[in-house]
N, C-alpha and C positions, 0 to 999 in steps of 0.2 A: 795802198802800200803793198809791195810785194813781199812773200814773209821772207826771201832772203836777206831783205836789209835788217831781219832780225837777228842774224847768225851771233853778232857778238852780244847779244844780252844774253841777260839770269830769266830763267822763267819758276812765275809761279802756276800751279796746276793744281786740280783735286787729284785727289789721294788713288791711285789705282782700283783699290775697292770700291769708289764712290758711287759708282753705276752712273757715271752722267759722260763717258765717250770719251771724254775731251780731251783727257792725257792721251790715247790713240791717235785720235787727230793731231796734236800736236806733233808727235812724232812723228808720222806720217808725211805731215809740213815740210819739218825740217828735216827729215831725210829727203826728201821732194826735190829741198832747195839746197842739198847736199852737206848738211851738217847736221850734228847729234844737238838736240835741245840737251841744257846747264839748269838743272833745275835745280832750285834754289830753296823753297818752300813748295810746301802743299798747305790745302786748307780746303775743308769741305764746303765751305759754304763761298757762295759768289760775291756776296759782298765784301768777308772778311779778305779775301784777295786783292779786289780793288782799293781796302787801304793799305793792304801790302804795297799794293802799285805806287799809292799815295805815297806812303812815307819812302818810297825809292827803294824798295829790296828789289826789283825787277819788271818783267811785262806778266800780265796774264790774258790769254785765248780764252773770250765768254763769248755769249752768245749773243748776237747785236739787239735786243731790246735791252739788254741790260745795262747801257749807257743812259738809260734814265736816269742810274741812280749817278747822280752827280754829288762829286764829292772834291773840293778843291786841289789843285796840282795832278788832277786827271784828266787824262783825254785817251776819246777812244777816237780810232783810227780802221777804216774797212777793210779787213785784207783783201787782193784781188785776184789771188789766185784760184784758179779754177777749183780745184781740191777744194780751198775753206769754207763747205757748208756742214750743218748741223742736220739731221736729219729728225724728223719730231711724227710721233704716231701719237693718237687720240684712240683710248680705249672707251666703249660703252658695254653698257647691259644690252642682252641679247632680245630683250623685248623690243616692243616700238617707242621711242622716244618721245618723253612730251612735247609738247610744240614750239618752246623756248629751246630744247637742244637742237629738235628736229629743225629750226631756220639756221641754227648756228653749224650744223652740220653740212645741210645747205650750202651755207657762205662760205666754208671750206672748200666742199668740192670743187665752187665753179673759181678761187682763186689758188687751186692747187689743179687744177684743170681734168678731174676724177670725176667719170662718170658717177 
């Protein structure tokens, strides 16, 4: 879906202070796709949005694993515009890693293609 066919909905969003991007990106979107996002509610938490979505106050922009939580009268949809990705960093301790982070860190690199 391209996010202009969004232009005429309500969006829900986390709260500007929330530290999670996502209002940014949204706007970023919809200026992109040349309209202002109509925000409707905020809510910090991810779930608490998807039953906003649920019970029809609007759409909300999360991050695609979060379509696990399945919750009736919801459907998530992929956006396909170039812009709509999420950008995600992995913090560690500066030591060397045990051998369970150190494989798991591993399997990062070579499917984020980081030396």
């Amino acid at each position: 879906m391209a996010f202009s066919e969004l232009r005429d909905e309500d969006f829900i969003t986390f709260p500007a202070d929330a530290g999670t991007g996502l209002p940014a990106i949204l706007q970023r979107l919809c200026r992109a796709a040349g309209f202002e996002p109509r925000i409707v509610q905020t809510a910090r938490e991810a779930t608490t949005q998807i039953g906003l979505a649920a019970a029809g106050l609007g759409v909300a922009l999360l991050p695609a694993p979060l379509e696990s939580v399945r919750i009736p009268r919801v459907r998530y949809l992929p956006v396909s515009d170039a812009d709509a990705y999420f950008a995600l960093a992995v913090a560690t301790r500066e030591r060397p890693p045990e051998p369970l982070l150190a494989g798991f860190l591993e399997v990062l690199r070579e499917v984020c293609g980081q030396p």
